[in-house]
Wavefront OBJ file of the C-alpha trace (Angstrom):
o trace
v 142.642 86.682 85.730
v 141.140 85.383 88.785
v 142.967 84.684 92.100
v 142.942 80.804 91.601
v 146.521 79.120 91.411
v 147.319 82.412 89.461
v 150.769 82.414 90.026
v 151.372 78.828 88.574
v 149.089 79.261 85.302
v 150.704 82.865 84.756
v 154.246 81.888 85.139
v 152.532 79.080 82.498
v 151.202 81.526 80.014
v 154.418 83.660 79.859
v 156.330 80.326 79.064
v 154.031 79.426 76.207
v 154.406 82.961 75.252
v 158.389 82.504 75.348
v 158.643 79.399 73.264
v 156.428 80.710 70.652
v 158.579 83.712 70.502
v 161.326 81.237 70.056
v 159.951 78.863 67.246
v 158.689 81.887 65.429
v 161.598 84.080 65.374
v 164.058 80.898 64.229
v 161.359 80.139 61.612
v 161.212 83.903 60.411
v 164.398 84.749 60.128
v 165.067 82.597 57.243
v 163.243 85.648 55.231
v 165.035 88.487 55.383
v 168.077 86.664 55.440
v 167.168 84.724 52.111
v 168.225 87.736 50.334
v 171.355 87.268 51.051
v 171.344 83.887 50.568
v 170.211 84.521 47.363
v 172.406 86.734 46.128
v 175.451 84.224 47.194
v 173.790 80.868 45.865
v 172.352 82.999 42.555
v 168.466 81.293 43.586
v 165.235 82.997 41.687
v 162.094 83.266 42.759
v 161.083 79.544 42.173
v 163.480 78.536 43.878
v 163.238 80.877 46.780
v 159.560 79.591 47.288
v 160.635 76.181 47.010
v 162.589 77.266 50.131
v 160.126 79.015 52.093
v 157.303 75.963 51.193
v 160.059 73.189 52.968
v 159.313 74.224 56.263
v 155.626 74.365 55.483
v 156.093 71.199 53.962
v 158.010 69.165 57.103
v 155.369 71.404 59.530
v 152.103 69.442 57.726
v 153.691 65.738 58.528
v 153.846 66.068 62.645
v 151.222 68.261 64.106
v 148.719 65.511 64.312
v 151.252 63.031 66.031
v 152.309 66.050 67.741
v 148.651 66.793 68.950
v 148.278 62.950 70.413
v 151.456 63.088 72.068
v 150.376 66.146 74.099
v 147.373 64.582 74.630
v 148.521 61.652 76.027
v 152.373 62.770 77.455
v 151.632 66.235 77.891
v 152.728 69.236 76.392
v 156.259 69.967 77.939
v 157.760 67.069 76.044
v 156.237 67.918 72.632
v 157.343 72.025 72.996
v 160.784 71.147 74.132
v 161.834 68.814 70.935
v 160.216 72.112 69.002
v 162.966 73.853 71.014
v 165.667 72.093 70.541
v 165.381 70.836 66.778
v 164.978 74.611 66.108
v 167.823 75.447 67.726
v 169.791 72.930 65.953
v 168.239 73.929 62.827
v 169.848 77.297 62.973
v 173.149 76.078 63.877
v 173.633 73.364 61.314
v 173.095 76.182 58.211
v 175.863 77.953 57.997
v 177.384 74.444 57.684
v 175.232 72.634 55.424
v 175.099 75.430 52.848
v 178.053 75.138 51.509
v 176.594 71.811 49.744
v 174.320 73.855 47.943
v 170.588 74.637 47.528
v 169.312 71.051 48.088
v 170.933 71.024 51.686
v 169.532 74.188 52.535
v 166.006 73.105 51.831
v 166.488 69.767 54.010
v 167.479 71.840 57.143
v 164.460 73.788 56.792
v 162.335 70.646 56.332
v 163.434 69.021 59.606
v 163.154 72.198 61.541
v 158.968 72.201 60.030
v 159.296 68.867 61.027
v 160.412 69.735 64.548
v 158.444 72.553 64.582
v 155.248 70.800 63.529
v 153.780 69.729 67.033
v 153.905 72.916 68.744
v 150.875 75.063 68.015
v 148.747 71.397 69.154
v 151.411 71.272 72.029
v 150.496 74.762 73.244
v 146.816 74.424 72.681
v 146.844 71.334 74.577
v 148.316 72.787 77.808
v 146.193 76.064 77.508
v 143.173 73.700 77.573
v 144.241 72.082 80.524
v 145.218 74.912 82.745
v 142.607 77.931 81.808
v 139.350 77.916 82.310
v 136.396 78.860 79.608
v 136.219 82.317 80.740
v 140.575 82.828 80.864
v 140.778 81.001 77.312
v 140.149 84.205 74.857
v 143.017 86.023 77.629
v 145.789 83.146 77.082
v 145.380 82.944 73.769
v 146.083 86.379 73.023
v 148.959 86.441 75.458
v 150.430 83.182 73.706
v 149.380 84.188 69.904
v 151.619 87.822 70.394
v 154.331 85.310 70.459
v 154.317 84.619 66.981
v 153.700 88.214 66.039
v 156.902 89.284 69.159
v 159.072 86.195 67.190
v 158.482 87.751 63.434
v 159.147 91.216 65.190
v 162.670 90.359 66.889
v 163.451 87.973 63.151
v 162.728 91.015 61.315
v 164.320 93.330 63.426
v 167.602 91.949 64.577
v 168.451 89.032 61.528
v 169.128 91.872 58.751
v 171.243 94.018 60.882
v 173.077 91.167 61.980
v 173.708 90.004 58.502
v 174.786 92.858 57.187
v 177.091 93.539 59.781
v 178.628 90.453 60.890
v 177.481 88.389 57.642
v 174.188 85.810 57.666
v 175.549 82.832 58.982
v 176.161 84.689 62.417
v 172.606 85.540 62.491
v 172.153 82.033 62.073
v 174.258 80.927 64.562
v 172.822 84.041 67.057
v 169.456 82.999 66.759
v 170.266 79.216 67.275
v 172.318 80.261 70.412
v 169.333 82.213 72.191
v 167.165 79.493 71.274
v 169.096 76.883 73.019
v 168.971 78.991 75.832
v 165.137 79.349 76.146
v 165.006 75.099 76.091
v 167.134 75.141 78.577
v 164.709 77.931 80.917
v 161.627 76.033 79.446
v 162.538 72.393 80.271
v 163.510 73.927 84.104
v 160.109 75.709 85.105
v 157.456 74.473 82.392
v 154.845 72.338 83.518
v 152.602 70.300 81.496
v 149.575 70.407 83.832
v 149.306 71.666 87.727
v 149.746 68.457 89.147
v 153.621 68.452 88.025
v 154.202 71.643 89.899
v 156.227 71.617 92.862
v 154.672 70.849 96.134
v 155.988 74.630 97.322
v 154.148 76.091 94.865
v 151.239 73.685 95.259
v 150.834 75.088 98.283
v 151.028 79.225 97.536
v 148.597 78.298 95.046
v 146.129 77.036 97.718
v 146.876 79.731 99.926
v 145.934 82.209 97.510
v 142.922 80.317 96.650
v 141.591 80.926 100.143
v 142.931 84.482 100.457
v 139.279 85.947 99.260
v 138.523 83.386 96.745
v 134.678 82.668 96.183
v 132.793 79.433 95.937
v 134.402 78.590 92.481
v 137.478 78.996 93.781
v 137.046 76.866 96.964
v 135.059 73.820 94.229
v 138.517 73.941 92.830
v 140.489 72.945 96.237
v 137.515 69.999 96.049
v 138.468 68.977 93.015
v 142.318 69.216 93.406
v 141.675 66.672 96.358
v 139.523 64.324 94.574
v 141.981 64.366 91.578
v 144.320 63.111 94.232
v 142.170 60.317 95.719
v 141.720 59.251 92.228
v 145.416 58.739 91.536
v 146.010 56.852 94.897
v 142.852 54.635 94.538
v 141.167 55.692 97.869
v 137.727 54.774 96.273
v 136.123 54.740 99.593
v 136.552 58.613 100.036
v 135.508 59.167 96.708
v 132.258 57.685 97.698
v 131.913 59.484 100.825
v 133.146 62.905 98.790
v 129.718 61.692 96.459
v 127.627 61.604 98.799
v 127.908 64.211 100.954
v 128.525 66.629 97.864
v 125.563 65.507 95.610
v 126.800 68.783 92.899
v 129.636 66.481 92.515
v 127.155 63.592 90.968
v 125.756 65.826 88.606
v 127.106 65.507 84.758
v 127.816 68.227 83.072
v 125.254 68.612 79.688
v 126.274 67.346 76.552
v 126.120 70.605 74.789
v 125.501 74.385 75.259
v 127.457 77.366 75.882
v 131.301 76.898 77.430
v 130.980 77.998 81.123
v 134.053 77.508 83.790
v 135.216 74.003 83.353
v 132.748 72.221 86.136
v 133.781 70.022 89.258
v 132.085 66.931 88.106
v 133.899 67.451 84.415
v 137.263 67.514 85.711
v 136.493 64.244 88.109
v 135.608 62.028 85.017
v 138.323 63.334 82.208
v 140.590 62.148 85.171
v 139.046 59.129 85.661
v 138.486 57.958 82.258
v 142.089 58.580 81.082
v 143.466 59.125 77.670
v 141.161 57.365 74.901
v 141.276 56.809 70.955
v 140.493 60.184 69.381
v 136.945 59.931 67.921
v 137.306 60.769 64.207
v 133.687 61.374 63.532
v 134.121 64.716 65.313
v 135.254 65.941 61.849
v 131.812 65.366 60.729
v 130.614 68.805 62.722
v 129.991 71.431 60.012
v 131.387 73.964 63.167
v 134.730 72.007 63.084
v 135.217 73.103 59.498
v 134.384 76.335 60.230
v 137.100 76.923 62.718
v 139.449 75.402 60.348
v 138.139 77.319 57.237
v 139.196 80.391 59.143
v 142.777 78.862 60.266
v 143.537 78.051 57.013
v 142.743 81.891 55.387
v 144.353 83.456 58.392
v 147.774 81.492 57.758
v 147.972 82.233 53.973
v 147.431 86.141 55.115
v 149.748 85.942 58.138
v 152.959 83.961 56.736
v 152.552 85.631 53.116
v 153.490 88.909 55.107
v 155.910 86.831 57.722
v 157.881 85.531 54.324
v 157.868 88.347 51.368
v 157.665 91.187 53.235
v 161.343 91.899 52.754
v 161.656 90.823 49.396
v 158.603 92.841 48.110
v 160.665 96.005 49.967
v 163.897 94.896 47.863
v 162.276 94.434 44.594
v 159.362 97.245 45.036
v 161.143 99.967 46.321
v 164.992 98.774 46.405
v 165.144 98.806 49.710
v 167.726 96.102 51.426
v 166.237 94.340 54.667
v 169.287 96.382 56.495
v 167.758 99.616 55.209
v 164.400 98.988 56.159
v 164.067 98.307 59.590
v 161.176 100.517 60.834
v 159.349 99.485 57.301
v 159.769 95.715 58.477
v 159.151 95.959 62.460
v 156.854 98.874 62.652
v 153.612 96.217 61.793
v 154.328 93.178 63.447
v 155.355 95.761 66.618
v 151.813 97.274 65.983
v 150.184 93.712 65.678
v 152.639 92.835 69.164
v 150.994 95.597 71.250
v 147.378 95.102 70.433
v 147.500 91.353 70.464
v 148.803 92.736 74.597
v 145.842 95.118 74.453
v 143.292 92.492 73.257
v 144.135 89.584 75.774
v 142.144 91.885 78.483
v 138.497 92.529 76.290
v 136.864 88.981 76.718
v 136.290 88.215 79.961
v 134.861 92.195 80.990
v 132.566 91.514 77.957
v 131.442 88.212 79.058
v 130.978 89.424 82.430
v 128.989 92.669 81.071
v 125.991 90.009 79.086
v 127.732 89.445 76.156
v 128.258 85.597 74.949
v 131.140 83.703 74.461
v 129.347 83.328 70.978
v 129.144 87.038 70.211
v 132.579 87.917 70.990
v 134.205 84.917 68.546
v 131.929 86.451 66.125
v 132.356 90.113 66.505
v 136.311 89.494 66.868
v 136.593 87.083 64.292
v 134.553 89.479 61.382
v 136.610 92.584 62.548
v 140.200 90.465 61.802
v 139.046 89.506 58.269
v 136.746 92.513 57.003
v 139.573 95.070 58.273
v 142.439 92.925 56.736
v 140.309 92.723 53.299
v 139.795 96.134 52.798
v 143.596 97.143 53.559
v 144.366 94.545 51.475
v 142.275 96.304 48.538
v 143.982 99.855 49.316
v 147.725 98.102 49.096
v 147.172 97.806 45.196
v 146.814 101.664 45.122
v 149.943 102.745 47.228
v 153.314 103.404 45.041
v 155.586 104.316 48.243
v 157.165 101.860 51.270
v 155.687 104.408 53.547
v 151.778 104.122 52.799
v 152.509 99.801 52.357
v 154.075 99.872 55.497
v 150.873 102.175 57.306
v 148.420 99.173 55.612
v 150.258 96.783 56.788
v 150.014 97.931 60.313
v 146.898 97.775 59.814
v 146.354 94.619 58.521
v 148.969 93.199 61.271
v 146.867 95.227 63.967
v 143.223 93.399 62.628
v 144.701 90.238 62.732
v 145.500 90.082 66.557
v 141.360 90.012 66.924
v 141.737 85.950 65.789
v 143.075 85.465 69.100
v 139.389 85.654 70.770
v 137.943 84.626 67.596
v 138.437 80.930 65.700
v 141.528 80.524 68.009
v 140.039 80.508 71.482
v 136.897 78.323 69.313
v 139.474 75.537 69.013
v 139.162 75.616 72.779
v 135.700 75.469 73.115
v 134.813 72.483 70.778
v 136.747 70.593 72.765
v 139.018 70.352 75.506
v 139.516 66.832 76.134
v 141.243 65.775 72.581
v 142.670 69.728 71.900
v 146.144 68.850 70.761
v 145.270 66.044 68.066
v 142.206 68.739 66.975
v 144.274 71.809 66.757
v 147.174 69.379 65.269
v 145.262 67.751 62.556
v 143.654 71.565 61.645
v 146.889 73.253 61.737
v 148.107 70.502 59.190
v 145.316 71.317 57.055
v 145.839 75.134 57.109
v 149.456 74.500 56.946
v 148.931 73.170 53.412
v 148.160 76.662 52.343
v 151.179 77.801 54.145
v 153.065 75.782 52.311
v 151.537 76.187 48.746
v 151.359 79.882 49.352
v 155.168 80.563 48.896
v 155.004 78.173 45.179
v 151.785 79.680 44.405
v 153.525 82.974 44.467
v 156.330 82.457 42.924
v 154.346 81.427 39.805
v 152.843 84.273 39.997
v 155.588 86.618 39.684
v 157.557 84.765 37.523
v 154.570 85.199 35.174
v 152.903 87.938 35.809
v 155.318 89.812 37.197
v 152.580 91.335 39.100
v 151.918 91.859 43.273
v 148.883 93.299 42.820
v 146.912 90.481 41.465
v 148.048 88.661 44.651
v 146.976 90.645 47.435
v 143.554 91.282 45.533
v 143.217 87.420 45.734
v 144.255 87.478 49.011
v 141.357 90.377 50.036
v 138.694 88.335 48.229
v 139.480 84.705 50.703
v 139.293 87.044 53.658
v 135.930 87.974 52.824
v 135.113 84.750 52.406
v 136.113 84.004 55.970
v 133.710 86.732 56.971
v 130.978 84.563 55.811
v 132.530 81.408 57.423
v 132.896 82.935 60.768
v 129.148 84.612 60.618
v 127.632 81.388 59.556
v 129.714 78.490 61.129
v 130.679 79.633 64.459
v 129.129 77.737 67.472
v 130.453 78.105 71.252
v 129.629 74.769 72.789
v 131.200 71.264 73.547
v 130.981 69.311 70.697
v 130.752 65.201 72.115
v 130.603 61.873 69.741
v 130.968 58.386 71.079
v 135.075 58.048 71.879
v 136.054 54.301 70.610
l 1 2 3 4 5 6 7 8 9 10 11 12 13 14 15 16 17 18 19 20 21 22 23 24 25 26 27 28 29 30 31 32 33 34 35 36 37 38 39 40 41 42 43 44 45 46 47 48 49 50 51 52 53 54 55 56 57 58 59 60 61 62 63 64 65 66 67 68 69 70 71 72 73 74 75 76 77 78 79 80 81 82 83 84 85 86 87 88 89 90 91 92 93 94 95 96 97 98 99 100 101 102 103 104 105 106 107 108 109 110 111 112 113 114 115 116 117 118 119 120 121 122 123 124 125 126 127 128 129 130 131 132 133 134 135 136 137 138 139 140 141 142 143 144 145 146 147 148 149 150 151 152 153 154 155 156 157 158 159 160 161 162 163 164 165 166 167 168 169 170 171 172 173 174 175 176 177 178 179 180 181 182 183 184 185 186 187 188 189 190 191 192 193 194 195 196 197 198 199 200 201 202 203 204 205 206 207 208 209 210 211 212 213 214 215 216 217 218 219 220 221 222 223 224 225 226 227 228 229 230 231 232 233 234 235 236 237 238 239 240 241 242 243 244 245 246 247 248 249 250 251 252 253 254 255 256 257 258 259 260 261 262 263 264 265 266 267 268 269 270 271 272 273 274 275 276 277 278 279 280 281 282 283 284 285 286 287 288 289 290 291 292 293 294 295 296 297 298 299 300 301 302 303 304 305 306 307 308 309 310 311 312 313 314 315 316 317 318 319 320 321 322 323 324 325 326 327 328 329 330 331 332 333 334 335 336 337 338 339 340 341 342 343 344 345 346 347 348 349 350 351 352 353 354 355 356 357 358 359 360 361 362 363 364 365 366 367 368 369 370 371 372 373 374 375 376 377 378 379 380 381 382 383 384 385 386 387 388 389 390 391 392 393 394 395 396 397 398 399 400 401 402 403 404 405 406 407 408 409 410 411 412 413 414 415 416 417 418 419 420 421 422 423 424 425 426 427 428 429 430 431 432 433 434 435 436 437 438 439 440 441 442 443 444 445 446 447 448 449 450 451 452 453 454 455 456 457 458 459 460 461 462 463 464 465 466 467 468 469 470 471 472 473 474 475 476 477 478
């Protein structure tokens, strides 16, 4: 990352990186420990997918409200209830389950609910504090969150319920989430001009220790933001016309470069404004979702049957089978970490914004297909496990593919974009867990499943190849 205001959009990253830890790991937790639930409340597998699908099913009715109220109020605001009505969440279970099945698929509603806004929360303050060239890097630092959260659920939540019984895992995991709210509502901003003046000011010093002309443009266009939100038009006029770069608008389309003086002047200026619907008529906007919505049926079918295919597979207990459970999502943890460094070296070595959502985004899917196809020929938890790291490993590319492309269609509206196509991928997410269920009370069949699941991801493949665009995409705002 370069030297501009790095500390305060660092110390930003890392917090994004925490509270996605946080939603995911109170989210996935509920998985292993369903099979002890299970076992206590006597539920099959209809009714254990008719648990897993409430979250899914709260999650599809907030994202887009969740995405206009970062928009307009900023991010902070919108992660923070995430925070705390997962916290709660965990807490209020080992209470509310003792009036039955019913109750414990309300609890999980409102915590989807709650959690709904906080991917569009996220994406809207990347989009604000990153630059083009630093958006493939903070994604991949804030999507190993999710992968770190499913990790730590996986890991601790099964030891801790067979120890000390599931509803102290509960109870744990609602107790360290409370605590991150409590470190995120202290030191998370939603954009730089919230930070402290202290840190304002490091931040300006290090722009000027060695920083280049891009770095110095930004100073300019801190200081005109300012003049801006004090009404000194007169020195915005005299800023015009002795800085004539400062006039010049930045074209409508083309490939993303660093976010541009004269772009950051008028988003300020103009203010928040009606979200222009008719962006959802761009075939590329359907692409990126297309590719969101394959990618979460993959990602949370793993994330919620992992452990229960383990129990009724290869009878092994989620207590028994830690290394089985943790050893992917650690493997898709450390090269999410080693993937947040390859876009901008490639970018600055010739290659496009547009080849590297490509080329990441075909290498997540094709990889994930094909160990997809060899997990219908394994009979041991060993060789499942080794695909699966795989598969876990392949999926961290997404984070400089059709993730970082939600950036560069647009930055201006990002949360209510990313919010309205999570809620559209998070149908799959939560039909996924029914859909499955069906299946095996059917079938009584896994393989059939994951050979379904190989054939979508090639189809993504094709969606990525032929739909994928790296430019601002602008309509008239109403």
């Amino acid at each position: 990352m370069t030297s501009t205001g790095a500390r305060g959009r660092l110390r930003q990253a890392y917090l994004l990186f925490g509270t996605r830890v946080a939603c995911q790991s109170t989210r996935l937790a509920w998985a292993p420990l369903l099979v002890y639930i299970s076992k206590e409340l006597n539920l099959n597998h209809a009714k254990q997918g008719q648990v897993l699908s409430s979250f899914s099913f709260g999650y599809l009715f907030t994202q887009v409200l969740g995405g206009m109220a970062a928009d307009r109020y900023g991010g902070k605001p919108v992660q923070t209830m995430s925070l705390v009505g997962s916290a709660l969440g965990m807490l209020l279970v080992p209470v509310v389950v003792d009036y039955g099945f019913s109750a414990l698929c309300m609890i999980y509603f409102v915590m989807g609910l709650c959690q709904g806004p906080q991917h569009p929360g996220y994406n809207a303050m990347a989009a604000i504090w990153f630059r083009a060239a630093e958006r493939g890097w903070v994604s991949s630092v804030c999507e190993a969150g999710p992968v770190t959260g499913t990790l730590l659920a996986l890991l601790i939540a099964p030891r801790l319920a067979a120890t000390y019984g599931w509803r102290t895992a509960f109870t744990t995991f609602g107790m360290l989430a409370t605590i991150w709210s409590i470190i995120w509502q202290h030191f998370a901003h939603s954009n730089p001009s919230e930070l402290p003046r202290s840190d304002q000011q490091k931040d300006e010093a290090d722009q000027e220790e060695g920083a280049g002309t891009d770095l110095i443009i930004r100073k300019t266009v801190s200081q005109i933001t300012k003049q801006l939100s004090t009404g000194s038009n007169s020195q915005l006029k005299h800023h015009k016309m002795s800085n004539p770069a400062a006039n010049r608008e930045t074209p409508k389309s083309g490939p993303i470069v660093p976010d541009s003086p004269s772009e950051a002047v008028k988003t300020v200026a103009r203010g928040p404004t009606k979200f222009p619907w008719t962006f959802f008529t761009f075939v590329p906007v359907w692409g990126v979702i297309g590719q969101h919505m394959i990618f979460n049926t993959t990602r949370y079918f793993f994330a919620d049957y992992t452990a229960i295919y383990y129990n009724e597979r290869f009878g092994r207990r989620p207590e028994t089978s830690g290394l089985l459970l943790t050893l992917p999502f650690a493997t898709g943890a450390v090269i999410q970490m080693l993937i947040s460094g390859v876009e901008e070296p490639l970018i600055k070595q010739g290659i496009t914004p547009l080849q590297v959502r490509k080329l990441m985004g075909s290498l997540g899917f094709s990889i994930t297909a094909v160990g997809l196809f060899l997990m219908t020929t394994t009979y041991n938890e060993y060789m499942f496990c080794f695909w699966l790291s795989v598969i876990e490993g392949s999926l961290a590319c997404h984070a400089c593919g059709y993730k970082a492309n939600y950036m560069d269609l647009t930055t201006r509206h990002q949360g209510i974009f990313m919010g309205t196509g999570n809620t559209i991928a998070s149908v799959c997410t939560f039909g996924m867990p029914l859909l499955v269920a069906n299946v095996l009370d059917t079938f009584h069949e896994w393989n059939g499943i994951f050979l379904g699941l190989m054939c979508v991801n090639f189809l993504a493949v094709f969606i990525n190849q032929r739909l994928t665009v790296v430019k601002e995409l602008h309509v008239a705002e109403v």
